[in-house]
Backbone as a chain_set.jsonl record, in Angstrom:
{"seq": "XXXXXXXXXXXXXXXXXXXXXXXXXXXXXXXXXXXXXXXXXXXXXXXXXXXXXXXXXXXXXXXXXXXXXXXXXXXXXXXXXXXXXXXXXXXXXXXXXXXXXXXXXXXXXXXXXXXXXXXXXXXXXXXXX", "coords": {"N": [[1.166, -15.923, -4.936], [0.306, -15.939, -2.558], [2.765, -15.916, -0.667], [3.569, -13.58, -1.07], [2.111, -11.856, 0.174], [2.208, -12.614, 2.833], [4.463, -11.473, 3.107], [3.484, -8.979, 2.599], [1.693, -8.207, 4.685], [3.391, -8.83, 7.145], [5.559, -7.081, 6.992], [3.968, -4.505, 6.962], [3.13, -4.725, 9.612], [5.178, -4.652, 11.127], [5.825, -2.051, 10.458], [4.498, -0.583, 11.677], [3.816, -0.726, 14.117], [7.02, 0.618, 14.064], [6.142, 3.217, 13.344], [6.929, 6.069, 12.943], [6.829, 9.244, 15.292], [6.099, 11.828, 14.657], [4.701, 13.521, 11.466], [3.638, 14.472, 8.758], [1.132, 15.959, 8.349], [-1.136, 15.856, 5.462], [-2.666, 18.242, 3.292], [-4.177, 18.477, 0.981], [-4.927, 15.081, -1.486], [-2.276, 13.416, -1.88], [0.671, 11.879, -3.229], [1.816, 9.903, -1.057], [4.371, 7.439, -1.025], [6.506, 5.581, -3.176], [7.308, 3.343, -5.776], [8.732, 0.474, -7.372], [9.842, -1.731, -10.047], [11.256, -3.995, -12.18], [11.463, -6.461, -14.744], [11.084, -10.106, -15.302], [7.776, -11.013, -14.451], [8.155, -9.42, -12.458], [8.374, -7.12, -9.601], [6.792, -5.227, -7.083], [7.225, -2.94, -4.031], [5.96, -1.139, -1.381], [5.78, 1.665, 1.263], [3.736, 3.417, 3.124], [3.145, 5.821, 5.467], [0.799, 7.025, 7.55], [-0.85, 10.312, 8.709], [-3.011, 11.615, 8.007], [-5.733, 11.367, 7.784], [-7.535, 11.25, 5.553], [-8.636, 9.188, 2.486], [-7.298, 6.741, 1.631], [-5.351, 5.306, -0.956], [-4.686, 3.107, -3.949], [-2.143, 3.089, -6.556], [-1.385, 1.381, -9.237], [0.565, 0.794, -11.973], [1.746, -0.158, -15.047], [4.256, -1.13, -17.491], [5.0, -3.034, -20.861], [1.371, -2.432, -20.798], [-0.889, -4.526, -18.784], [-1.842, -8.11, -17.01], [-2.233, -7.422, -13.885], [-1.264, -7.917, -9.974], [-2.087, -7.187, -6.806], [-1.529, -6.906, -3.178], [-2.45, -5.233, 0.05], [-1.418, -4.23, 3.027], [-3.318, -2.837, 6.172], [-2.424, -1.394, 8.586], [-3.93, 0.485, 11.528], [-3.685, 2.535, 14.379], [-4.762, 3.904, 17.491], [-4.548, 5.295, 19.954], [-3.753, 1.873, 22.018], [-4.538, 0.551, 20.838], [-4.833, -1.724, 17.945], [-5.114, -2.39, 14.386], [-5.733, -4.433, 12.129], [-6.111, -4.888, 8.619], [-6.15, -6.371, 5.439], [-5.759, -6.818, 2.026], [-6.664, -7.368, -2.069], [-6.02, -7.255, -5.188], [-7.009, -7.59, -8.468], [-6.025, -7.284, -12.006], [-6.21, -5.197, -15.176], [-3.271, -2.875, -15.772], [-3.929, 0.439, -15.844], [-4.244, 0.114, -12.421], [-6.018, 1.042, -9.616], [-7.631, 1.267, -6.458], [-9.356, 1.725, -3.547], [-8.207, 2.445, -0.168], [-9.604, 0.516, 2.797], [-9.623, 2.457, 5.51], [-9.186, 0.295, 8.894], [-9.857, 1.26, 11.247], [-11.483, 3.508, 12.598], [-11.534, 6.752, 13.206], [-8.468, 6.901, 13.362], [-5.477, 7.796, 15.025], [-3.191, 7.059, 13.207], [-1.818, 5.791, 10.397], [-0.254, 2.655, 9.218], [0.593, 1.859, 6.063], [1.571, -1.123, 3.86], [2.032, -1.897, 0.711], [2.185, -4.012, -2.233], [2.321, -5.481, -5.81], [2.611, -7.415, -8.509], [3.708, -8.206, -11.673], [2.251, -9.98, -14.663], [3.041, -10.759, -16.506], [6.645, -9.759, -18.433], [7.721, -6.578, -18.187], [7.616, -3.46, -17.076], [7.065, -2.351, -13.514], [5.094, -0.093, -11.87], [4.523, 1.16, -7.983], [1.966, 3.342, -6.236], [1.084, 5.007, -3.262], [-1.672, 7.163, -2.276], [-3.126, 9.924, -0.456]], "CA": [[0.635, -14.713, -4.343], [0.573, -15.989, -0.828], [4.338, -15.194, 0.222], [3.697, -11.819, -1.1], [0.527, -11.368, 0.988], [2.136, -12.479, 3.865], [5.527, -10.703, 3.221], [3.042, -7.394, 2.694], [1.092, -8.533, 6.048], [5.078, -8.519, 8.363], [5.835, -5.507, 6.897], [2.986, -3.466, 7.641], [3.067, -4.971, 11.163], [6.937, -4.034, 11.695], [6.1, -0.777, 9.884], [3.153, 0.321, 12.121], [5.248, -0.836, 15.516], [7.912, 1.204, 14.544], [6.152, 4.515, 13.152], [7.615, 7.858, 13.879], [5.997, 10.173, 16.281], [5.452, 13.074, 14.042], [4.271, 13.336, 10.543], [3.258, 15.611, 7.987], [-0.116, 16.283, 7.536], [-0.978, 16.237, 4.102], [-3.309, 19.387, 3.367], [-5.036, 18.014, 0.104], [-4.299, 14.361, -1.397], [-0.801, 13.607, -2.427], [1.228, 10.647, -2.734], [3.218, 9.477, 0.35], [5.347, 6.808, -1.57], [6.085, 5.381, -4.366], [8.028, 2.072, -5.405], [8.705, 0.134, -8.758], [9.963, -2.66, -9.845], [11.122, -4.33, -13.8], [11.618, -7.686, -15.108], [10.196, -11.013, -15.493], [7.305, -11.174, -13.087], [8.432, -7.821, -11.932], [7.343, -6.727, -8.018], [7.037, -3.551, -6.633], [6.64, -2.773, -2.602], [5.53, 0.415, -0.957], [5.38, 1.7, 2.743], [3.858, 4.509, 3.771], [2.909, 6.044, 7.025], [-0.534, 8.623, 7.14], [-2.084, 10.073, 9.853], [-3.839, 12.501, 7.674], [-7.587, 11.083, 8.187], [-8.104, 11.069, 4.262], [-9.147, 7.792, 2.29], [-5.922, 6.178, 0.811], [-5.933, 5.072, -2.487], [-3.429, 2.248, -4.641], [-2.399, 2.84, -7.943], [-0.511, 0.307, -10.251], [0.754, 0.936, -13.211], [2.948, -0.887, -15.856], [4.548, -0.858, -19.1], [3.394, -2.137, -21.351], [-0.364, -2.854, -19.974], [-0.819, -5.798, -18.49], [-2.905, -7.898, -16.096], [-0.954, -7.605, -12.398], [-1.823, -8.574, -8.997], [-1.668, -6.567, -6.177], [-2.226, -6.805, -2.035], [-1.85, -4.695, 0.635], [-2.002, -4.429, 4.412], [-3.071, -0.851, 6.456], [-2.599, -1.418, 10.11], [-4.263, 1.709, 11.945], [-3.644, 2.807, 15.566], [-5.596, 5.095, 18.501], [-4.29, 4.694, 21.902], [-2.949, 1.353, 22.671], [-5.562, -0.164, 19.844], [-4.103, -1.577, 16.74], [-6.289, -2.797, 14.535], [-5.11, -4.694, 10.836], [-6.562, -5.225, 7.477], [-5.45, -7.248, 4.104], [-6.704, -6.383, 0.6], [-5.891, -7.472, -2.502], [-7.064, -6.623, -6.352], [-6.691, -7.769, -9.815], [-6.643, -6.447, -13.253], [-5.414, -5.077, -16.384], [-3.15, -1.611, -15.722], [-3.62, 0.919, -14.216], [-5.377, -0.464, -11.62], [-6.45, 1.349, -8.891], [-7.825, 0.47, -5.434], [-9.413, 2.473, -2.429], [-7.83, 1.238, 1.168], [-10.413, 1.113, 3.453], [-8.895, 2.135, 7.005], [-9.788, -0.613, 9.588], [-9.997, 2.291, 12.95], [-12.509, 4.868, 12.579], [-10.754, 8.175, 13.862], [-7.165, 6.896, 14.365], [-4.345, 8.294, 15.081], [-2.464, 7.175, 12.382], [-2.126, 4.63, 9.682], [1.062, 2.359, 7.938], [0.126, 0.915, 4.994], [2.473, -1.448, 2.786], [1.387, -2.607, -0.582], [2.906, -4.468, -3.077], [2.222, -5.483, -7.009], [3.357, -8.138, -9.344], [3.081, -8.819, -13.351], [1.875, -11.469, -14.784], [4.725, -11.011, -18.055], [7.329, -8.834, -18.302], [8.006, -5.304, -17.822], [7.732, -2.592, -15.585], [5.508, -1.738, -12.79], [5.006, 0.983, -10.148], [3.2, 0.909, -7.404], [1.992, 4.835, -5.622], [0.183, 5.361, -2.562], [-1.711, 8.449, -2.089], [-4.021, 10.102, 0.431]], "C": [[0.619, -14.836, -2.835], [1.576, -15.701, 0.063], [3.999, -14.037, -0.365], [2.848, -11.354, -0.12], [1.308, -11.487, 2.051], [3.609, -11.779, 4.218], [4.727, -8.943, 3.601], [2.445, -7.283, 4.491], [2.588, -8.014, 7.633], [5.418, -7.44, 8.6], [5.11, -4.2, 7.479], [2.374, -3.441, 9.423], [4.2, -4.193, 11.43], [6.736, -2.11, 11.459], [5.404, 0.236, 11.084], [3.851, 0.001, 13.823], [6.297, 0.056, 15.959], [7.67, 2.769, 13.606], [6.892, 5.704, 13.747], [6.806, 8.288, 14.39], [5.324, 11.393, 15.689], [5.844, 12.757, 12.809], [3.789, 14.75, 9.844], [1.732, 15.614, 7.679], [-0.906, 16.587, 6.588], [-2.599, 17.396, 4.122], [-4.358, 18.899, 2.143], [-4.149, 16.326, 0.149], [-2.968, 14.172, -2.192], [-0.557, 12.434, -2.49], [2.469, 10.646, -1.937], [3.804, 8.711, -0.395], [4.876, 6.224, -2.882], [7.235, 3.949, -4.288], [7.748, 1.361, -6.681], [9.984, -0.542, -8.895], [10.162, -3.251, -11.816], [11.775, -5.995, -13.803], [10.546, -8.645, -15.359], [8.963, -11.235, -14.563], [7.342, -10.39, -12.105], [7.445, -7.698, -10.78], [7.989, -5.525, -7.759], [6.677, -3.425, -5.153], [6.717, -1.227, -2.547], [5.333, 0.539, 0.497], [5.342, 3.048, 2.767], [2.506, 4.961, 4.801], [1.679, 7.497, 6.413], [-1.003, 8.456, 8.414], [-3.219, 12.003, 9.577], [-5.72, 12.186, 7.736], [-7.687, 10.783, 6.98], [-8.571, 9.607, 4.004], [-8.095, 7.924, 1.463], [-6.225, 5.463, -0.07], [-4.619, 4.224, -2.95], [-3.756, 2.772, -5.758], [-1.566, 2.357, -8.365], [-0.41, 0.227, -11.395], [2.09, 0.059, -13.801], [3.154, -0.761, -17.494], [4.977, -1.975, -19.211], [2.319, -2.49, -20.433], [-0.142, -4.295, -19.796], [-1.264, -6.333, -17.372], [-1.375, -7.892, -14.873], [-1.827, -7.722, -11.137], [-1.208, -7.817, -8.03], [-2.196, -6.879, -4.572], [-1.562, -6.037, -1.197], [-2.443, -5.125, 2.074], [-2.189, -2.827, 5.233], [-3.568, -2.083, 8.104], [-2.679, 0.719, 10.777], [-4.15, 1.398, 13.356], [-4.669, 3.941, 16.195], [-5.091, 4.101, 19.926], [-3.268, 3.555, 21.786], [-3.683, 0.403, 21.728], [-4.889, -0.086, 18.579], [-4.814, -2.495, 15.957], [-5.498, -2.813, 12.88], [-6.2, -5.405, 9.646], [-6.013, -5.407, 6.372], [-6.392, -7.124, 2.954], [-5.868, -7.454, -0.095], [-6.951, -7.13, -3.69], [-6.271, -7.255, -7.694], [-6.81, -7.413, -10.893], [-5.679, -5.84, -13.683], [-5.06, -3.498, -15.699], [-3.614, -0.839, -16.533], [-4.652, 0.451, -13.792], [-5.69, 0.72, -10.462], [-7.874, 0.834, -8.156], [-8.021, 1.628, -4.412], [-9.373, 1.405, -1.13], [-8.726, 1.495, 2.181], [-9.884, 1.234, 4.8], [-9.775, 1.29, 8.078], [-10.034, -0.181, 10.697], [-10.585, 3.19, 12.37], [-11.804, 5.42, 13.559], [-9.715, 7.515, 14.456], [-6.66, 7.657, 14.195], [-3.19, 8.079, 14.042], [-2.43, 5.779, 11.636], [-0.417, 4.377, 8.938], [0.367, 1.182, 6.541], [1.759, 0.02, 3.94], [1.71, -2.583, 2.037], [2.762, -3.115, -1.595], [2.085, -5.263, -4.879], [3.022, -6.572, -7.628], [2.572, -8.48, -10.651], [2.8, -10.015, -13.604], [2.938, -11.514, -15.941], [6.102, -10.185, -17.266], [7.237, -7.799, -18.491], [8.609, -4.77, -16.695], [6.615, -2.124, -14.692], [5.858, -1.102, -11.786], [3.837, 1.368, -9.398], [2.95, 2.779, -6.628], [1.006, 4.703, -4.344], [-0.369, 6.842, -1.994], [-3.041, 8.774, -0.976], [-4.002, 11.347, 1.044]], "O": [[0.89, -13.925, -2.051], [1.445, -15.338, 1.232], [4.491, -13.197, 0.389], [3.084, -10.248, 0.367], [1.357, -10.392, 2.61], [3.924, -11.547, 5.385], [5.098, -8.076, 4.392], [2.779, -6.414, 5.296], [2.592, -7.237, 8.588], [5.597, -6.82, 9.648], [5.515, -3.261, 8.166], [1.671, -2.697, 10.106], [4.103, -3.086, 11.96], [7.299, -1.203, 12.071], [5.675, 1.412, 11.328], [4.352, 0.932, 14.454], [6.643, 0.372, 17.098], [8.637, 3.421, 13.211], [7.27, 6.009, 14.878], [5.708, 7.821, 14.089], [4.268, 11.885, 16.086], [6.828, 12.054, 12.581], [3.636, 15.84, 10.395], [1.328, 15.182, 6.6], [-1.511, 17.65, 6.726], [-3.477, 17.223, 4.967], [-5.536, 18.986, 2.49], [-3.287, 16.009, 0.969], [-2.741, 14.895, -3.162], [-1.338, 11.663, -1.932], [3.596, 11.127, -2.055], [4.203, 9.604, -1.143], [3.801, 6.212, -3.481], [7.823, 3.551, -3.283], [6.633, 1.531, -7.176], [10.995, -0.261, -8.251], [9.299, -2.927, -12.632], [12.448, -6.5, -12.904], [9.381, -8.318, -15.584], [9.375, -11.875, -13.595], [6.733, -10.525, -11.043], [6.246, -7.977, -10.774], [9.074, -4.999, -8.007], [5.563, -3.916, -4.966], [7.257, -0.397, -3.278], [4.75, -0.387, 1.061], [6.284, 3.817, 2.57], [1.342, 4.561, 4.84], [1.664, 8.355, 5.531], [-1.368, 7.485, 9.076], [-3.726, 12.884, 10.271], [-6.641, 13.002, 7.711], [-8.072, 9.613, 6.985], [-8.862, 8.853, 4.933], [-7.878, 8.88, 0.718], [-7.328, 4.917, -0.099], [-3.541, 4.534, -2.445], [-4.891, 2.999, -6.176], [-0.521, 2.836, -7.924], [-1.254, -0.408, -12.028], [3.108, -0.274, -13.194], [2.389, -0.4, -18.388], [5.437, -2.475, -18.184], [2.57, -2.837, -19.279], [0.573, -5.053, -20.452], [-1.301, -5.54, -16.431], [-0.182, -8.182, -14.961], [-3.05, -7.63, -11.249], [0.005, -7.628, -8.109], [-3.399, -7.141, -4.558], [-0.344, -5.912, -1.318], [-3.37, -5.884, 2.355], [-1.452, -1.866, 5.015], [-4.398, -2.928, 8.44], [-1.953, 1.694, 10.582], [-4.414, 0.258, 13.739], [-5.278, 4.737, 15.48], [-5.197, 3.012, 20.489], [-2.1, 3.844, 21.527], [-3.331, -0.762, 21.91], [-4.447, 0.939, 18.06], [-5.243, -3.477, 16.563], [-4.906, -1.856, 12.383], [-6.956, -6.342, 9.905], [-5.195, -4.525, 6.107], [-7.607, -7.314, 3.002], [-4.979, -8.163, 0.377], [-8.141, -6.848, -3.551], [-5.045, -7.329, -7.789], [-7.972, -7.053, -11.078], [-4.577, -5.729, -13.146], [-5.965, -2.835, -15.193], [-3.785, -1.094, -17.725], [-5.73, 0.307, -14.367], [-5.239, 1.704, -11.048], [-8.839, 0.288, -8.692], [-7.124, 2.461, -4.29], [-9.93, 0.327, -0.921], [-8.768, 2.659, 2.58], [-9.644, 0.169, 5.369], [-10.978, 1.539, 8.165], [-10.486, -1.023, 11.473], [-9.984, 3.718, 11.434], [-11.46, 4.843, 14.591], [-9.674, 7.37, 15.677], [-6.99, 8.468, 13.329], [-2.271, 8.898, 14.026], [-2.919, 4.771, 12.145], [0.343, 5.193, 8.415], [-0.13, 0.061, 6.426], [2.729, 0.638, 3.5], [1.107, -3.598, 2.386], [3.918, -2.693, -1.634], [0.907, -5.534, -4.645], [4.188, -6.654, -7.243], [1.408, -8.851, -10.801], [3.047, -10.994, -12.899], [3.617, -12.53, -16.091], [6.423, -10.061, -16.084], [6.325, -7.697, -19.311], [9.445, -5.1, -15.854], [5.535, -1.642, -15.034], [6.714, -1.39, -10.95], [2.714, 1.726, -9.752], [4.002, 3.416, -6.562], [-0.048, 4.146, -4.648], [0.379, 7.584, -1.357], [-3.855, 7.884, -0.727], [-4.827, 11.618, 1.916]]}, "num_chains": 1, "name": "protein.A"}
């Protein structure tokens, strides 16, 4: 689990570095991405960009059920302030997970999460907000 953590950790640095400038404002919550993943040990990654204010949410699902392991990273910005946080969660699918943003009133948030089985299947990971 530790190279995933710190693969999810790079990513969400690189991701939040090289956000776009404009964004969609989601109006209720929705899911910004999605991302899925099959086999032995099966992994799933996810990146997505919010600078809707809401509270972002993981969900992890797999076929069949099964326990899986998931962490993410949400780097949030305001100004010139960048400001990073690392989760992670365990448990039998679906799992779900609220991300807590680490900037009160930013400007915008990248989050990338990722998921892995403990057997085989399939798993997908969603982020919504």
């Amino acid at each position: 689990m530790g190279a995933i953590a710190r693969i999810v950790g790079l990513a969400a640095l690189a991701a939040a570095l090289a956000a776009p400038a404009a964004a969609v404002t989601p109006v209720e919550s929705e899911t910004l991405a999605r991302g899925s993943g099959s086999g032995h040990f099966a992994v799933a990654f996810v990146h997505a960009d919010d600078r809707g204010g809401r509270p972002l949410r993981l969900l992890v699902r797999s076929a069949p059920r099964q326990w899986v392991t998931a962490a993410w990273t949400i780097s949030c910005h305001r100004g010139f302030r960048l400001v990073t946080a690392s989760g992670t969660a365990s448990g039998t699918t679906p799992l779900a997970a609220t991300l807590p943003r680490p900037l009160a009133r930013s400007a915008g948030c990248a989050v990338v999460a990722g998921a892995q089985l403990e057997g085989a299947g399939r798993v997908a990971v969603a982020v919504s907000g």
